[in-house]
N, C-alpha and C positions, 0 to 999 in steps of 0.2 A: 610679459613674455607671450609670444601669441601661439595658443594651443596647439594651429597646426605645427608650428617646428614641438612643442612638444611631443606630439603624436608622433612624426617622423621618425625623432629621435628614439623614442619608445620602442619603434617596428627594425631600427637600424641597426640597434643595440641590444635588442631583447630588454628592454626596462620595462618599468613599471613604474612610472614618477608622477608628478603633477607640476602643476608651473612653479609654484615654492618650493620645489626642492632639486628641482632635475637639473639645474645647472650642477650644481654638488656631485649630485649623483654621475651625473654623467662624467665628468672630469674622473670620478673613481674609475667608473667600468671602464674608462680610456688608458686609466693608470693599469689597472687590471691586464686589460690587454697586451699592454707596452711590455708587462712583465709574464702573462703565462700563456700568449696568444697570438703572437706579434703579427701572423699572416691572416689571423682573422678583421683584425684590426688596417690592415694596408686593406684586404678585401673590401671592408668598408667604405674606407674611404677613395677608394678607386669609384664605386659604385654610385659616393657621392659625388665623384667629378670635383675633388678639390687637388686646386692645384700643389702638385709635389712639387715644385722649384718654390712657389710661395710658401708653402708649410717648414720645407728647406731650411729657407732664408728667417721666417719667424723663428724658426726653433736655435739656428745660430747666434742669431743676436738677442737673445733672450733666455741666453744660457743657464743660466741662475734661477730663473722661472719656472714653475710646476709645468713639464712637459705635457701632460693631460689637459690640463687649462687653456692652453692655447690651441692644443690639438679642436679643443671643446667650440670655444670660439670662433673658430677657422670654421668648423662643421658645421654652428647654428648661422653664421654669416652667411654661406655657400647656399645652405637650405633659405636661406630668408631674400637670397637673390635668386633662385629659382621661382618662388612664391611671387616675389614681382615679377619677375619675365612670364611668369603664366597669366597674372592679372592683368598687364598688359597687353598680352597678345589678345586674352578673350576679350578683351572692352574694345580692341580696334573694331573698325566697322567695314570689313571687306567687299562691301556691293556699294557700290557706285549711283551715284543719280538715275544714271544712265541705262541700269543693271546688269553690267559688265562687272564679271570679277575681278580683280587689285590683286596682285600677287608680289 
């Protein structure tokens, strides 16, 4: 698991985990939420920018399933496509041969 989503997840949730155990963990404090928190819990993941029609759609067809689990995995995906989209934008090379800037 790569440390920065666990860091993330740590500052998002208020944990306190390490990569061995924070998936676990985290699905609890998600469960947690679900049941004594619910608006802290949408706060979150508003702030994550995960998508509600997709989380929606997972949690309908997946009815049977630990709703924190999935909630968990939506979270660390979301977080782990941001972490690309940042390494990518930094690695592009915005100055030109020519030394005009690419926008």
């Amino acid at each position: 698991m790569n440390n920065e989503i666990v860091q993330i997840v740590n500052q998002s949730f208020d944990l306190e985990t390490t990569e061995s155990n924070f998936v676990n963990f985290l699905t609890d404090k998600i469960n947690y939420l679900i049941i004594h928190d619910f608006n802290k819990l949408i706060y979150i993941l508003y702030r994550a920018d995960i998508n509600e029609t997709k989380l929606n759609n997972l949690l309908a067809e997946n009815k049977k399933e630990d709703a924190g689990k999935i909630i968990a995995a939506l979270f660390i995906q979301r977080q782990l496509e941001k972490i690309k989209s940042k390494e990518d934008f930094n690695s592009k090379d915005f100055n030109t041969d020519d030394g005009e800037e690419r926008w």
